[in-house]
Structures are given as structure tokens and as C-alpha cells.
VOBA-1610 file (N, C-alpha, C; in pm, whole numbers, padded with zeros to 5 digits, always signed):
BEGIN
Unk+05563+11171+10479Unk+05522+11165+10339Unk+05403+11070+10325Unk+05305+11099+10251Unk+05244+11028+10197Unk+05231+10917+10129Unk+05202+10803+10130Unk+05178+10695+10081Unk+05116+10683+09952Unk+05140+10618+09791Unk+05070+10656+09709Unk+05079+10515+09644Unk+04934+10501+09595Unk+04937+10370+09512Unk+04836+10404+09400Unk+04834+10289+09293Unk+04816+10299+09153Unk+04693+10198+09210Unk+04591+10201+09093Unk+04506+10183+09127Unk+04431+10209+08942Unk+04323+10122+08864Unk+04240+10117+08769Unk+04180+10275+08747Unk+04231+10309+08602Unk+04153+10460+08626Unk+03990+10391+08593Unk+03990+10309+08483Unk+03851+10236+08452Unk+03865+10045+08520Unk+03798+10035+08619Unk+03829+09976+08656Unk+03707+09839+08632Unk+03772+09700+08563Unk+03694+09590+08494Unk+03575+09575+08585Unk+03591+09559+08669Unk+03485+09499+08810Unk+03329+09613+08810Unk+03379+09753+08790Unk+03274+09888+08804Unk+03251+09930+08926Unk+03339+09878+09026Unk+03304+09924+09154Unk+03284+09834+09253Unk+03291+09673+09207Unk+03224+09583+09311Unk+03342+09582+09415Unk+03484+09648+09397Unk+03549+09599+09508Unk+03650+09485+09514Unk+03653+09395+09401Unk+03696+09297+09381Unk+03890+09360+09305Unk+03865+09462+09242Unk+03992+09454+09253Unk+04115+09507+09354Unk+04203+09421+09325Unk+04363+09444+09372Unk+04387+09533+09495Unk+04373+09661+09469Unk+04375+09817+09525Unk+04311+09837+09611Unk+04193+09725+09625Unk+04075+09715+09758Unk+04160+09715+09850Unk+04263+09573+09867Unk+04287+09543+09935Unk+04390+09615+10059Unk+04489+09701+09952Unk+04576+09808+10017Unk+04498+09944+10063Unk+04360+09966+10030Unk+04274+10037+10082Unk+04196+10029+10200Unk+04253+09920+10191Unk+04172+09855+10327Unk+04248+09810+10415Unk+04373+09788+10413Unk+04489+09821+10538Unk+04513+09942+10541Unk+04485+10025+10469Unk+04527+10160+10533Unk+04429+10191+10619Unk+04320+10190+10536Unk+04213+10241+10643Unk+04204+10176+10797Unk+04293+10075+10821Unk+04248+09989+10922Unk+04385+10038+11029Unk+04457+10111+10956Unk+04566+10185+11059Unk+04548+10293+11079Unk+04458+10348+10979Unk+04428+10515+10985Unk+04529+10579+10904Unk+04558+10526+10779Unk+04681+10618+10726Unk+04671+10625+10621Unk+04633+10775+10585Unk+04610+10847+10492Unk+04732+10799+10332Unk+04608+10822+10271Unk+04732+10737+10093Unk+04657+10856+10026Unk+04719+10838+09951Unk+04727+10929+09756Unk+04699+10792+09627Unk+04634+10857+09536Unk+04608+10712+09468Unk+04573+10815+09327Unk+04683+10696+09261Unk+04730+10757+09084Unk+04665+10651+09006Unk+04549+10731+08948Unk+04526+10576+08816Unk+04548+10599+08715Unk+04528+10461+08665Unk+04611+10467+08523Unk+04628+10358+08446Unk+04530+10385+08309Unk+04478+10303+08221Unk+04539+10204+08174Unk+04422+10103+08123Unk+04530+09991+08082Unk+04649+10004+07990Unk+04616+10105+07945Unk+04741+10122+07818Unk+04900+10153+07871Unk+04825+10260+07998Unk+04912+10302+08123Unk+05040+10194+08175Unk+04932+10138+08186Unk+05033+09990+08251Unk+05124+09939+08240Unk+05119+09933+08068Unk+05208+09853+08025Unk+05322+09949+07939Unk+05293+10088+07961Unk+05394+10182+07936Unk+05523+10167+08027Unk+05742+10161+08011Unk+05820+10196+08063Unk+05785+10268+08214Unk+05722+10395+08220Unk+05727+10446+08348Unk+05691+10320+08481Unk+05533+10272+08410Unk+05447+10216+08513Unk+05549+10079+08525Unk+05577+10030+08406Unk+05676+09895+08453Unk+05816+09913+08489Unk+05851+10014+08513Unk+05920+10030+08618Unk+05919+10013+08784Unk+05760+10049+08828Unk+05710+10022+08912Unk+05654+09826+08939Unk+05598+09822+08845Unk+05528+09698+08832Unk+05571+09589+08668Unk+05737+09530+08721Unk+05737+09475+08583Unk+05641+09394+08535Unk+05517+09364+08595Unk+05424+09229+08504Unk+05336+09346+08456Unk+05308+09502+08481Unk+05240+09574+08438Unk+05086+09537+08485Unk+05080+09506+08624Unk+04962+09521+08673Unk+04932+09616+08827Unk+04810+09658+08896Unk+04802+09742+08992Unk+04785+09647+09066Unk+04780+09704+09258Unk+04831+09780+09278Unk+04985+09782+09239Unk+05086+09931+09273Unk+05191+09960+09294Unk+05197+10075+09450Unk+05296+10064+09540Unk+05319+10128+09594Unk+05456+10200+09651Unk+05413+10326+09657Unk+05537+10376+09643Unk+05562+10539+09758Unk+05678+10549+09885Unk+05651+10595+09991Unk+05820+10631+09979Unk+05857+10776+09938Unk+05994+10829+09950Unk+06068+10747+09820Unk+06157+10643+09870Unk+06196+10584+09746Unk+06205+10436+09773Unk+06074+10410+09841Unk+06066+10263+09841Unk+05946+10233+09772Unk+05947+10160+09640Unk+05883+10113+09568Unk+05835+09961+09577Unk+05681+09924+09602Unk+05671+09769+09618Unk+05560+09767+09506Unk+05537+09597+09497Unk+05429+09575+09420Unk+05382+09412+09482Unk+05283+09355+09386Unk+05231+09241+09521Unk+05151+09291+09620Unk+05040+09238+09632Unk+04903+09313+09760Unk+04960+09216+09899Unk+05021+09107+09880Unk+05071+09070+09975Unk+05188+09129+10078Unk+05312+09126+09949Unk+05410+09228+10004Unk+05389+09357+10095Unk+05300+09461+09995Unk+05213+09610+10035Unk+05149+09587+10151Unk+05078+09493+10161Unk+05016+09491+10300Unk+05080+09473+10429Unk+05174+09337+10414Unk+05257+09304+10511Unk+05348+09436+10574Unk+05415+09517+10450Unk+05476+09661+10481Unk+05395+09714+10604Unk+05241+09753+10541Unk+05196+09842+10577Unk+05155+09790+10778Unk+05144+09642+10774Unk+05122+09613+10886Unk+05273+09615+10997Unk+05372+09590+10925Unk+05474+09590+10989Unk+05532+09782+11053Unk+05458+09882+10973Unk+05509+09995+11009Unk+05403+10042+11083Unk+05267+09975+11090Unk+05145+10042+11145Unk+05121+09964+11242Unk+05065+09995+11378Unk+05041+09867+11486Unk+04927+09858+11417Unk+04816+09711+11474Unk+04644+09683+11471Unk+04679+09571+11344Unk+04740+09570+11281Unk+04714+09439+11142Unk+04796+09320+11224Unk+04880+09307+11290Unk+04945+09191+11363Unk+04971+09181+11473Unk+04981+09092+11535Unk+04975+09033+11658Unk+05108+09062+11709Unk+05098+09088+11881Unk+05237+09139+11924Unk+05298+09046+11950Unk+05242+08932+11973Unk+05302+08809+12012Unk+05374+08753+11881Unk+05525+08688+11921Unk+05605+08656+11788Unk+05546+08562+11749Unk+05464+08473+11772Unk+05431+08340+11722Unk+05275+08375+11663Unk+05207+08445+11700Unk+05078+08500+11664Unk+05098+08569+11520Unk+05201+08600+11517Unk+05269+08728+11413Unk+05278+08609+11314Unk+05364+08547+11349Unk+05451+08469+11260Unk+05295+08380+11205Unk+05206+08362+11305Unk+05095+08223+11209Unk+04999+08337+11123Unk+04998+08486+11164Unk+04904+08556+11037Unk+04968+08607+10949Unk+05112+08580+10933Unk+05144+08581+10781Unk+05172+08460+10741Unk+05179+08344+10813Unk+05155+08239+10701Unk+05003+08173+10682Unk+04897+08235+10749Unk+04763+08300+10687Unk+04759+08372+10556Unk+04822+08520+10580Unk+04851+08543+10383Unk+04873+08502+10327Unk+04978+08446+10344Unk+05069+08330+10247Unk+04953+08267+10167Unk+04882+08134+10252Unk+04743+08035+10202Unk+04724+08135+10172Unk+04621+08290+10181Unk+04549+08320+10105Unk+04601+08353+10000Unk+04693+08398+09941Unk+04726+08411+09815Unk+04784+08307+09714Unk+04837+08190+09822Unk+04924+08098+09757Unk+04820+07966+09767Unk+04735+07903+09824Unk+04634+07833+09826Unk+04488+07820+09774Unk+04446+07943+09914Unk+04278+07937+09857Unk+04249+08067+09716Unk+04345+08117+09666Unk+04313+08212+09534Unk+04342+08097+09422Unk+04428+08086+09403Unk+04458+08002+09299Unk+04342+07943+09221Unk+04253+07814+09278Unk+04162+07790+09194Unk+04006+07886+09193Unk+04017+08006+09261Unk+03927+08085+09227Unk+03976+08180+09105Unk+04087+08214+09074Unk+04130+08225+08954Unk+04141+08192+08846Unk+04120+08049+08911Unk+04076+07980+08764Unk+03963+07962+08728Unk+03848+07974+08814Unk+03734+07980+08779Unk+03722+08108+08670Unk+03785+08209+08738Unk+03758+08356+08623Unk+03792+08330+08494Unk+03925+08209+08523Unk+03966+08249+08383Unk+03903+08164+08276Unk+03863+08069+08342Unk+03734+07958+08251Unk+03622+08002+08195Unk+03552+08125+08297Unk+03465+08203+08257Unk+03473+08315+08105Unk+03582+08373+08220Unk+03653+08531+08084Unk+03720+08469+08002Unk+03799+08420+08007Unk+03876+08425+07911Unk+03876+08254+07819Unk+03794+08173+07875Unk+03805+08049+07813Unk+03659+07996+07773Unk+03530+08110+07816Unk+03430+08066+07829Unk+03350+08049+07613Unk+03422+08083+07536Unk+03366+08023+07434Unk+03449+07906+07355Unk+03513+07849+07465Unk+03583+07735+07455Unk+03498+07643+07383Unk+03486+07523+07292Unk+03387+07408+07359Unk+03369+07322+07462Unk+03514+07341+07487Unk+03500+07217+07633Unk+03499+07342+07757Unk+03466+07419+07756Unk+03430+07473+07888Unk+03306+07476+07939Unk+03246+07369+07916Unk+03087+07371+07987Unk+03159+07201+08075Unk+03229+07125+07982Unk+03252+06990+08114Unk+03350+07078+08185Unk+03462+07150+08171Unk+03567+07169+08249Unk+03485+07256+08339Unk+03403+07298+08323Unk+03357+07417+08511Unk+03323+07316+08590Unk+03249+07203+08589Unk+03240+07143+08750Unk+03344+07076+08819Unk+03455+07083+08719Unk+03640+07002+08773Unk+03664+07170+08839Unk+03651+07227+08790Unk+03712+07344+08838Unk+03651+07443+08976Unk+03494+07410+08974Unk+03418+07482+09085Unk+03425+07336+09208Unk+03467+07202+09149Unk+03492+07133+09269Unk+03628+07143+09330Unk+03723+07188+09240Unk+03878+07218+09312Unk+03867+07335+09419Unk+03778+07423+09361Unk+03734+07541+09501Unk+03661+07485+09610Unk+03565+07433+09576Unk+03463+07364+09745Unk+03571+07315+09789Unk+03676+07217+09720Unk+03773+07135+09800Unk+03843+07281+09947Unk+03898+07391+09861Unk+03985+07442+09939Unk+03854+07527+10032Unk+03767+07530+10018Unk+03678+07624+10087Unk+03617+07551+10200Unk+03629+07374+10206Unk+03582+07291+10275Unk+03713+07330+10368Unk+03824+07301+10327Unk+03950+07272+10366Unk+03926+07449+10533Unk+03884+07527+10444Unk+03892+07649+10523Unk+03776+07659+10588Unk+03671+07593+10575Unk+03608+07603+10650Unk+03532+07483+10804Unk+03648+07378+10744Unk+03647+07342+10897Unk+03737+07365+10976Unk+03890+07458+10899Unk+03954+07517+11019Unk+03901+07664+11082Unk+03873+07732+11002Unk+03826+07806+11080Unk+03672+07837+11160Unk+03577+07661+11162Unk+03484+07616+11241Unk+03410+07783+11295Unk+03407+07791+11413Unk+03302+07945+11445Unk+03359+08023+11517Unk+03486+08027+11513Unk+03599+08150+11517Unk+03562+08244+11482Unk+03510+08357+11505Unk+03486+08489+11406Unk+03627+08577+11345Unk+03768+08514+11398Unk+03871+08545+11279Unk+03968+08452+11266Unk+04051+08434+11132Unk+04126+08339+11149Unk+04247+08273+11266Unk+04247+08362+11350Unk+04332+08299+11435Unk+04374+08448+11592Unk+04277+08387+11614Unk+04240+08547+11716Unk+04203+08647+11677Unk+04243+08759+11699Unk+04177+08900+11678Unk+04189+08941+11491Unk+04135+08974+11487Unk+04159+09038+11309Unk+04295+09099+11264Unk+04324+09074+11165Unk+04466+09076+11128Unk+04447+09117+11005Unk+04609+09144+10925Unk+04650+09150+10783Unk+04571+09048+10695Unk+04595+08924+10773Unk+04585+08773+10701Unk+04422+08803+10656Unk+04341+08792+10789Unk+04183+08837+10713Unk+04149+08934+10595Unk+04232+09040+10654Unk+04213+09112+10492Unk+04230+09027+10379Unk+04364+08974+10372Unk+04409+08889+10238Unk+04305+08790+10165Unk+04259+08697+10334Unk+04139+08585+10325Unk+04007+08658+10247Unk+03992+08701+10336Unk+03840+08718+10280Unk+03832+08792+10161Unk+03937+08962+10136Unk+03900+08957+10005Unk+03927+08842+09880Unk+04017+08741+09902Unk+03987+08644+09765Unk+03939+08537+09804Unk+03833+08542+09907Unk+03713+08449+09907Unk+03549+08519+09814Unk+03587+08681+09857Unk+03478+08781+09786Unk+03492+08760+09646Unk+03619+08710+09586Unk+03633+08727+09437Unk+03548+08575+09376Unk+03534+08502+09427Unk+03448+08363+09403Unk+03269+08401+09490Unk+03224+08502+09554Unk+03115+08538+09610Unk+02990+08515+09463Unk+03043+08607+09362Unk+02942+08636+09277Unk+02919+08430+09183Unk+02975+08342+09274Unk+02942+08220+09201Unk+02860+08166+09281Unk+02844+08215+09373Unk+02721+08127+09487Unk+02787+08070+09518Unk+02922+07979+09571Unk+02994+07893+09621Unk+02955+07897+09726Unk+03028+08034+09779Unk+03046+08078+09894Unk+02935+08036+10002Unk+02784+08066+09950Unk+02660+08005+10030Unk+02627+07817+10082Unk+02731+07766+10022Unk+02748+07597+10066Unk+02829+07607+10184Unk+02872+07705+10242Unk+02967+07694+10356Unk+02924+07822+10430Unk+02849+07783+10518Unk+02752+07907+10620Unk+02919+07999+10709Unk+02948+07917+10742Unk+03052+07973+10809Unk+03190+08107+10746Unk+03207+08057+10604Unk+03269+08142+10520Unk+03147+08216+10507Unk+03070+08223+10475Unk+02935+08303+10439Unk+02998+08430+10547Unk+02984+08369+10715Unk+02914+08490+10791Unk+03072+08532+10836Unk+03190+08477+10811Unk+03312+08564+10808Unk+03354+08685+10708Unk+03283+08631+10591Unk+03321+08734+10473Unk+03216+08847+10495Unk+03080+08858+10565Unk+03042+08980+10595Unk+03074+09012+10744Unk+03108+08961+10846Unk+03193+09050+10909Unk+03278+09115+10879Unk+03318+09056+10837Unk+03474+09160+10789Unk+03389+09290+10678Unk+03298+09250+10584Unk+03252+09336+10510Unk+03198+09457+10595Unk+03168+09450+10705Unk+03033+09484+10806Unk+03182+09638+10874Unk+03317+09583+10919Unk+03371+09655+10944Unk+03378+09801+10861Unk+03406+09900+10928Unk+03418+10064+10905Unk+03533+10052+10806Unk+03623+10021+10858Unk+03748+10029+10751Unk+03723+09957+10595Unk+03626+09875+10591Unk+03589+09749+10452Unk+03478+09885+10398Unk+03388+09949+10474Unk+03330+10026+10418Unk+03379+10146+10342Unk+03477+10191+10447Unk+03586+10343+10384Unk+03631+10278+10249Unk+03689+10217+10267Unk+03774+10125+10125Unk+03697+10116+10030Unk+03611+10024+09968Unk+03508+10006+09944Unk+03442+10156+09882Unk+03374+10253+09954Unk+03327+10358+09884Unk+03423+10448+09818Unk+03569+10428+09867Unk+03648+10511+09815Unk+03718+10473+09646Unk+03685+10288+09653Unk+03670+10262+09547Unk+03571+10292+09434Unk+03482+10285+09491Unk+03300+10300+09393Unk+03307+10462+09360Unk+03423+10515+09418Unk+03355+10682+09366Unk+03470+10672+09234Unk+03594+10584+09255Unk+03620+10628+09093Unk+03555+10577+08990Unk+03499+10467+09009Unk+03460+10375+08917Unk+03301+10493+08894Unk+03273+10517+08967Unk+03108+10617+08948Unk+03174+10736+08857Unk+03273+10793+08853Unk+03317+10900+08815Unk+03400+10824+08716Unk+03459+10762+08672Unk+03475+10673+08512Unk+03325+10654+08441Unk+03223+10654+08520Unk+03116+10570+08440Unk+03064+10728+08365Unk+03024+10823+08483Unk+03044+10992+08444Unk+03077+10978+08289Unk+03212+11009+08302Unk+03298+11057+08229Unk+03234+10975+08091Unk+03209+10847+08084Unk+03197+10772+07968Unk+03076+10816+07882Unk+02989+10857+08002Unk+02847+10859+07925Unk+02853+11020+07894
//
């Protein structure tokens, strides 16, 4: 059976890649395993059916016979645990690139999230012109933090893994602030990984809905 996940029918970003759905698009592609992908509007979301799938009513969702997940962390880890190439055969190799995901979702996202949300959603604040340099220095902190461990390694911890996926796409989600260019080393990890076939498949397979939402609008 096919693999099927939910995914922005109009999606906020327009194609840059930055959301959610990238990311499970991009472990598949990196096992070779073909998915199905249902979108479905914001209104969608927060309809009974979809929160059934996703009680916070956000994408991705995935869903394979009658196992239903949600979380890009969870989804991925699945997808690496049933597919060889995302983890390491070695138990201890295994075991340090998922607590690689882990930091990336539970560490270095966090205050890049908050940068967005200072921006979007807090940016006609008055005090949000002092609060952005408390907030773009809590990121250099964790981006310093990551970038003298992973010094000129070209992946986090041997060969490319789940965990890089996780890493680098929510290092890409802080890219469009210029951060990212104070730390050469995050710089030239986040386009390797970009540079890979599978980041490209993903990636265009995203930009054609968002091109075909933009269609539709005009």
C-alpha cells in the first residue's frame, strides 16, 4: 500500500520549501518510496475528519493501512525505521541520530520559531523592534552551539541520516534572516544537503503545488 500524507493545498511559504511536508518528502525520496499526498485547506484542518488525524489540526499527517501518525519527527523516524539508508546499522550510531532529531526539533527549532513569531505574528507590536536582537541572539547562541560541534564534518555524525534531514531543514527555516551566513560551516552543510537528488525531488514536488495554487488563484 501506499503511503499518504496531508500536505497545504495553499501553502503560506509559496513554494520555498520551508514547510512541514518538505520534510516527509524528503525521506521518502531518500528511500525511494513512492507516497500519495492529500491537501487540504486551512479551513480543512481544523474540520472533525482532519483532527482526527492531527488533533492540533496542523500538516503533515500520515497515514499507511491503519496506522495513522502525525509529528515530522515521529513520520520520519517510521519511515527510517521501515526503509534502510536514513540510519545507521550500528546500534549506537542509530541510537546518537535520533537523539540528533530530537536537538533538532527540541533545541535548535525552538528559538527559530520564535523569531517567526516576532516577525508574523508580533511584528506590529511596539516593543518588537527591542525584542528582535534578544531573540536573533538566542539563535546565534544555538547555531554557535552547532556549529562548533559539527566543526567540518560534512554530516552530523557520519554518513547522512534521518537526523540531517530534521537539522538542516529547521536551520533552512531561519536561512531567509541571513543568520545562517555568520557561521560558514552551517552555511556549506545546509547546501549540501540542499545539493542532494532526493532535497531536489522533494523540493520540486513541493513548488508544483504551490505553482498550481498560484494557477488556480489568478
Amino acid at each position: 500500500m501506499t503511503p499518504t500524507i496531508t500536505a497545504f493545498a495553499t501553502s503560506p511559504d509559496r513554494g520555498a520549501g520551508l514547510s512541514r511536508d518538505m520534510r516527509v518528502r524528503w525521506a521518502f525520496e531518500e528511500v525511494g518510496q513512492n507516497y500519495d499526498v492529500r491537501l487540504v485547506s486551512f479551513k480543512q484542518m481544523k474540520e472533525p475528519s482532519h483532527l482526527a488525524l492531527q488533533p492540533f489540526g496542523q500538516i503533515p499527517t500520515y497515514e499507511d493501512g491503519d496506522l495513522v501518525l502525525f509529528e515530522t519527527g515521529s513520520i520520519i523516524l517510521h519511515i527510517a525505521e521501515k526503509h534502510p539508508g536514513l540510519l545507521p546499522d550500528d546500534a549506537n550510531a542509530r541510537a546518537r541520530a535520533i537523539s540528533w532529531m530530537f536537538a533538532a526539533i527540541g533545541t535548535v527549532e525552538p528559538p527559530i520559531l520564535e523569531l517567526q513569531t516576532a516577525r508574523f505574528a508580533e511584528g506590529q507590536e511596539s516593543w518588537t523592534e527591542q525584542r528582535m536582537p534578544l531573540v536573533k541572539d538566542r539563535i546565534r547562541v544555538r547555531l554557535g552551539e552547532l556549529a562548533r560541534r559539527l566543526g567540518d564534518s560534512e554530516w552530523l555524525d557520519g554518513a547522512f541520516s534521518a537526523a540531517d534531514i530534521m537539522m538542516v531543514h529547521v536551520l533552512l527555516r531561519v536561512k531567509p534572516s541571513g543568520l545562517l551566513d555568520e557561521f560558514a560551516n552551517i552555511s556549506a552543510y545546509t547546501a549540501r544537503a540542499q545539493a542532494r537528488p532526493a532535497y531536489q525531488r522533494a523540493f520540486d514536488a513541493q513548488l508544483a503545488v504551490a505553482n498550481a495554487a498560484g494557477q488556480q488563484a489568478g
